[in-house]
C-alpha positions in Angstrom: 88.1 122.6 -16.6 87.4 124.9 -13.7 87.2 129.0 -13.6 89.2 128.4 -16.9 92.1 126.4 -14.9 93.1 122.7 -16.2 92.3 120.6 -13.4 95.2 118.6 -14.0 98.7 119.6 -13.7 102.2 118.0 -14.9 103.4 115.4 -12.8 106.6 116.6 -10.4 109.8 115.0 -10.3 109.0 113.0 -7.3 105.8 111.6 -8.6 107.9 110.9 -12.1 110.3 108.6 -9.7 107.7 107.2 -7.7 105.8 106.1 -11.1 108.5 104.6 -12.7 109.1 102.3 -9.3 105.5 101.3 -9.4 105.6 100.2 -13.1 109.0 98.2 -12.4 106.8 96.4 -9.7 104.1 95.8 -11.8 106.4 94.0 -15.1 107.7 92.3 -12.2 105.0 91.0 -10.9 103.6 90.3 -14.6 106.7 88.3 -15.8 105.9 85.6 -12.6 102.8 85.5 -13.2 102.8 84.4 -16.7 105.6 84.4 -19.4 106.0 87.1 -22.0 104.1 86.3 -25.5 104.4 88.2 -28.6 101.3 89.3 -30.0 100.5 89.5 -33.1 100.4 92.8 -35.2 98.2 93.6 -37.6 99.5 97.2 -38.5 102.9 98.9 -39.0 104.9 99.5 -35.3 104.8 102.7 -35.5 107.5 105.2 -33.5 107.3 108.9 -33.0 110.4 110.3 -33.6 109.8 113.3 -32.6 108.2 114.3 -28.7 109.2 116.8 -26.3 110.2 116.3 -22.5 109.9 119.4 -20.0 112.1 119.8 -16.6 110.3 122.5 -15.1 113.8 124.1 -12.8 115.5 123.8 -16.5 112.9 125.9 -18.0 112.7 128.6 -15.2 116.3 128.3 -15.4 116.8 128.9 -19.1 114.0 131.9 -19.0 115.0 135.5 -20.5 117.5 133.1 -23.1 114.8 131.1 -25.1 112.2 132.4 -27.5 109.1 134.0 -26.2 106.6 131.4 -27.1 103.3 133.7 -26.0 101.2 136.2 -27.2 102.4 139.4 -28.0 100.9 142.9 -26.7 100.5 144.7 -29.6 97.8 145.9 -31.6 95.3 143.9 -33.4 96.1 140.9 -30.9 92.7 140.7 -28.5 92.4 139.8 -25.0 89.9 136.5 -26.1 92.9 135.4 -28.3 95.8 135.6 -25.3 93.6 133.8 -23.4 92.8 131.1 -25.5 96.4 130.8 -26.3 97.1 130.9 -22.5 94.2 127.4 -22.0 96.4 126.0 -24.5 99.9 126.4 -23.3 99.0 125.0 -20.2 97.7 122.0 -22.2 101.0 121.6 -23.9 102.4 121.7 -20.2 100.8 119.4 -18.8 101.4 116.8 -21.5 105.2 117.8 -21.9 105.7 116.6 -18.2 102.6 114.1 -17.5 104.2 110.4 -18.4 100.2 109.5 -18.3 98.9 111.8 -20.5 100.8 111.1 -22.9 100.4 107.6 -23.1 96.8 108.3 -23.7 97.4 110.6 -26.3 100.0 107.7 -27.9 96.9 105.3 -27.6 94.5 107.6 -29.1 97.2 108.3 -32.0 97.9 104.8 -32.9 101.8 105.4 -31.7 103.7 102.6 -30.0 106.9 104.3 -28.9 107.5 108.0 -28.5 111.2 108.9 -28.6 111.5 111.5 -26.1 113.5 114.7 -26.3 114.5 117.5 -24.2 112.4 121.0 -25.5 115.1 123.4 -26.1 112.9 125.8 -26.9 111.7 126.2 -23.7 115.1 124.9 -21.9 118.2 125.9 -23.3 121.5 126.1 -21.4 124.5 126.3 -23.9 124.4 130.2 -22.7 126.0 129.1 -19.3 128.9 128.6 -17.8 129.7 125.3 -18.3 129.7 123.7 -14.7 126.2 125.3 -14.5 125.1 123.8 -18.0 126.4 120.8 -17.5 123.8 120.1 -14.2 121.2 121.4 -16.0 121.4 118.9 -18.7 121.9 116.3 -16.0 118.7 117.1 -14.5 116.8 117.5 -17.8 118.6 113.9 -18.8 117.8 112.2 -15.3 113.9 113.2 -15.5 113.8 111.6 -19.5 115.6 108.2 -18.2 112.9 108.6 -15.2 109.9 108.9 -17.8 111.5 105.9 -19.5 111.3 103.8 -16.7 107.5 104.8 -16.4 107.0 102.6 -19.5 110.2 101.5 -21.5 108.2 99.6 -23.8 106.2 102.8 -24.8 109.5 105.3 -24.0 112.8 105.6 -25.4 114.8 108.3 -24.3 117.6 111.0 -25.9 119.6 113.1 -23.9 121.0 116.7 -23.9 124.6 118.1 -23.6 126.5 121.4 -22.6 127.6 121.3 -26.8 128.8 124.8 -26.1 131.8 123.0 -23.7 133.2 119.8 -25.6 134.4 117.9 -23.1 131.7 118.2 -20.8 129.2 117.3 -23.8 131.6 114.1 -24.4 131.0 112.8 -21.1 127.9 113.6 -20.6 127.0 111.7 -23.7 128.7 109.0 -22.5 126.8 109.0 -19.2 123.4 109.0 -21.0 124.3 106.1 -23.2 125.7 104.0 -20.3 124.2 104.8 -17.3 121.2 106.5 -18.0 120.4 103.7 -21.0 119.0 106.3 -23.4 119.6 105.8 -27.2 121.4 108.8 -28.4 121.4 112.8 -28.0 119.7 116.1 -29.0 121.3 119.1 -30.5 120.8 122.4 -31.4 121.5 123.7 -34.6 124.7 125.2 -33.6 126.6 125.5 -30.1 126.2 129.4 -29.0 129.2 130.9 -31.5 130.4 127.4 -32.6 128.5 126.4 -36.0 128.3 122.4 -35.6 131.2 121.7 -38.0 133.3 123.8 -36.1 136.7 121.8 -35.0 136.6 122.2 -31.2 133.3 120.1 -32.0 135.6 117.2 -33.6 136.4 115.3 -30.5 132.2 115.3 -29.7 131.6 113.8 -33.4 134.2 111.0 -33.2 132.9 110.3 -29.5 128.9 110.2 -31.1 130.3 107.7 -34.3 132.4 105.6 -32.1 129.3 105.4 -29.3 126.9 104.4 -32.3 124.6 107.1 -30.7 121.3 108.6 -32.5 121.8 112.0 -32.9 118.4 114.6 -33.4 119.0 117.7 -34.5 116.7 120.5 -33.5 117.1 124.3 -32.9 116.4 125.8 -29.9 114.8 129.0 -32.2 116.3 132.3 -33.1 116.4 135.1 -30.3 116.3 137.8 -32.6 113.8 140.6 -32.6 113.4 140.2 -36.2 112.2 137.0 -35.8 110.1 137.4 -32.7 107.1 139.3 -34.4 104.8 136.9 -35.6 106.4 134.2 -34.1 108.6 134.3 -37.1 111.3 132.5 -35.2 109.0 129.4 -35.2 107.6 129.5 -38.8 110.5 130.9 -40.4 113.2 130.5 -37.9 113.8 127.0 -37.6 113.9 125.8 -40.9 116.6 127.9 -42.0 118.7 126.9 -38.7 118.5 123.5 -39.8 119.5 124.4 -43.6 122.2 126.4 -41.6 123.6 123.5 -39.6 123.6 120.9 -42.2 125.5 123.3 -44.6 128.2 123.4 -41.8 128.4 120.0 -40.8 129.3 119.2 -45.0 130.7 122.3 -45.8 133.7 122.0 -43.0 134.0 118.2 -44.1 132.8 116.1 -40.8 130.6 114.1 -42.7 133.3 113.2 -44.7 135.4 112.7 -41.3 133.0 111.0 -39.6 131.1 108.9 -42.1 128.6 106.6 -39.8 127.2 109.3 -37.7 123.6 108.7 -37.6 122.1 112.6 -37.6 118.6 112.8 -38.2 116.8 116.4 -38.4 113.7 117.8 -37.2 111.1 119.4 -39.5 112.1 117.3 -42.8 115.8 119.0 -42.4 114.3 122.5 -43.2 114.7 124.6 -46.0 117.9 122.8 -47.5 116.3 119.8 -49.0 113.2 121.3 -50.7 116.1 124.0 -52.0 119.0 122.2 -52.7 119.3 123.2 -56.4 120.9 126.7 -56.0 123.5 124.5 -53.4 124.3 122.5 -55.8 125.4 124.9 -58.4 127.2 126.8 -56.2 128.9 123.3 -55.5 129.8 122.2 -58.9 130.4 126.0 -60.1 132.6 127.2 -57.2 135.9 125.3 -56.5 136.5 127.2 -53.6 133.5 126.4 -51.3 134.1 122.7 -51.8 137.4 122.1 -50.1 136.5 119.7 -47.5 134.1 118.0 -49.6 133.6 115.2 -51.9 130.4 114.7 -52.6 127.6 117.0 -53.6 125.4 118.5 -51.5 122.4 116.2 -52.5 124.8 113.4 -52.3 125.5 114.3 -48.5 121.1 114.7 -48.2 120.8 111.2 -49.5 123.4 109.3 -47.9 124.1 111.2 -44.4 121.3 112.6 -43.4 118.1 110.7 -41.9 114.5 113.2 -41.7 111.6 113.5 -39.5 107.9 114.1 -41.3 106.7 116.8 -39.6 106.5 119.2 -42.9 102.7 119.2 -42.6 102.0 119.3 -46.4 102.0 115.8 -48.0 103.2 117.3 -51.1 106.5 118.5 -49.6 106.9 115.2 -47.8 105.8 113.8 -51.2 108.9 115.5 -52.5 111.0 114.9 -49.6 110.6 111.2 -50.0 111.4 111.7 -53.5 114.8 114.0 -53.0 116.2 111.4 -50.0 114.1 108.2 -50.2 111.9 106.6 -47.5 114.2 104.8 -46.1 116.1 107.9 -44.9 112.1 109.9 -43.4 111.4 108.6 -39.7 107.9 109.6 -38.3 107.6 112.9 -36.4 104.5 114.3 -34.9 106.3 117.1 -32.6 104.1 116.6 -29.3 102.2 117.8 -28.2 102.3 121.0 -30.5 102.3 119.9 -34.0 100.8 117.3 -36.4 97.7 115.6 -34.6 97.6 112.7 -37.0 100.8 112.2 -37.8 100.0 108.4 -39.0 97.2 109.7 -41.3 99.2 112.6 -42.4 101.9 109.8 -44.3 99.2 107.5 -45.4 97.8 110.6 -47.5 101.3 111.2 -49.4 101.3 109.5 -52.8 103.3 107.2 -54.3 104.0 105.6 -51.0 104.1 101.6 -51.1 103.2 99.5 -48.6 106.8 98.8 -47.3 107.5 102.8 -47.9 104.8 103.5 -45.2 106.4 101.3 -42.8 109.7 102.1 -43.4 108.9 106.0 -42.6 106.1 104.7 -39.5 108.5 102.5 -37.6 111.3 100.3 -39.4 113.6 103.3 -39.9 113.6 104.9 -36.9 114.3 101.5 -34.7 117.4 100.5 -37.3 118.3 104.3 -35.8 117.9 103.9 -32.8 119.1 99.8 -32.3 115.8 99.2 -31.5 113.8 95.2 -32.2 110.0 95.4 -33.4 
């Protein structure tokens, strides 16, 4: 630290690029030198599911449409707290764009693959027009597939689309998956006044089945004033988007259309599966909100859904694994900003066994994902 400064910053775009040539020269040069061997492991491969990628143009371009992530001014809120807050955001910065930083922080966590994802809290473009969105995405996309290259046995990448404009999102998909080699796509928990099940969105959910492509759900946060005080949109916010979004993508029957989508959502799917009871009854005791579905709403939890762990109680990821199963939790620590021992934090859940733990740490997320461990 100096005069209260960091006295690193995030990498830039050029040195991202520059990076990611130097590591290609260096497996290079390793593979002559000696033949790959497979070392032994004697712990669980463990991949975070969950891990956030900043593009800073996207973010200043996406400023006055995302949440306010700072410190209020208002009463009660002092000047040593903002500035606290302030030494820590520019922490979170620099390990949201800083390929090396992070890899130390996945060495010092135990993690052996972060699955990187654009932050659409802080970048958010499905407010734009769509020519405009789509190269924002592009350049958010192109600096994840950069950070990949950095270390693609540490990295795997997911991209973002324009979701808000179909058939821009479709091809864009199918440049991320092809060209760009990353593994699937992030979402947000609806597509500005489209809900996710919407049917202009059909087209983009038959493209993501027949692709085979990982999809992550995870809002971009409410921008409502009733939710900015107290950073309500964060706490409170989220977790009802994501009980919002999977009620729509059941409710208007494209899980039933689109069976093998692989949707996995952030925060241990919110609200919805640690509530599911009162859904249910309204399922089984109300004819008319079923009519695009055939299965109950715990049924669609269970058997269409996949979950990251990032609840941050044991006990509710004790219950989650009990509602859904282990085999459908993958591990999510949401760096830099949430759970610090995300590794630790399942090994303290009970009832866990061995194969449990390594389902939810690793073995999950690369059947996901198409990945070999």
């Amino acid at each position: 630290m100096t005069d209260g400064r960091l006295e690193h910053r995030p990498a830039s775009d050029t040195e991202v690029v520059e990076m990611a040539a130097a590591a290609k020269r260096s497996r290079a040069k390793k593979k002559r030198a000696s033949p790959r061997r497979s070392r032994a492991r004697h712990r669980p491969f463990v991949i975070d599911f969950h891990a956030h990628v900043v593009a800073p143009e996207v973010v200043a371009f996406s400023k006055g449409h995302v949440v306010d992530t700072g410190v209020p001014d208002s009463a009660g809120v002092s000047e040593s707290l903002k500035e606290d807050w302030k030494k820590w955001r520019q922490t979170v910065d620099l390990k949201m764009g800083d390929p090396k930083v992070r890899l130390q922080d996945m060495d010092k966590m135990g993690v052996d693959v972060q699955v990187l994802t654009p932050s659409l809290v802080h970048q958010y473009t499905y407010w734009a027009d769509p020519e405009t969105s789509l190269g924002m995405e592009q350049r958010a996309n192109n600096r994840i597939a950069e950070m990949v290259a950095v270390a693609p046995d540490r990295f795997v990448g997911l991209g973002g689309v324009p979701l808000q404009h179909p058939d821009l999102a479709i091809g864009e998909m199918r440049r991320c998956l092809g060209e760009l080699k990353l593994r699937g796509i992030e979402v947000s928990s609806h597509a500005e006044s489209m809900e996710l099940g919407d049917p202009k969105l059909r087209a983009f959910w038959a493209e993501a089945e027949k692709l085979g492509a990982a999809i992550y759900l995870h809002p971009a946060g409410v921008v409502q004033p009733r939710y900015g005080k107290f950073q309500l949109w964060n706490s409170v916010g989220q977790p009802l988007e994501e009980a919002l979004a999977m009620c729509s993508l059941f409710y208007e029957g494209v899980l039933d259309a689109f069976p093998k989508l692989k949707i996995c959502v952030a925060h241990g799917g919110g609200y919805l599966p640690f509530y599911a009871g009162r859904v249910d009854r309204n399922y089984f005791g109300k004819g008319f909100t079923r009519v695009n579905m055939t299965k109950s709403p715990s049924e669609y939890m269970r058997r269409h859904f996949w979950y990251d762990s990032c609840v941050y109680n044991a006990d509710m990821l004790e219950f989650l694994v009990k509602k859904v199963g282990a085999s459908r939790i993958v591990l999510g620590s949401d760096y830099p900003v949430g759970e610090p021992d995300p590794i630790g934090f399942v090994r303290r859940v009970r009832g866990l066994s061995a194969a449990d733990k390594e389902d939810i740490l690793g073995r999950t997320a690369a059947k996901l994902l198409g990945l070999s461990i």
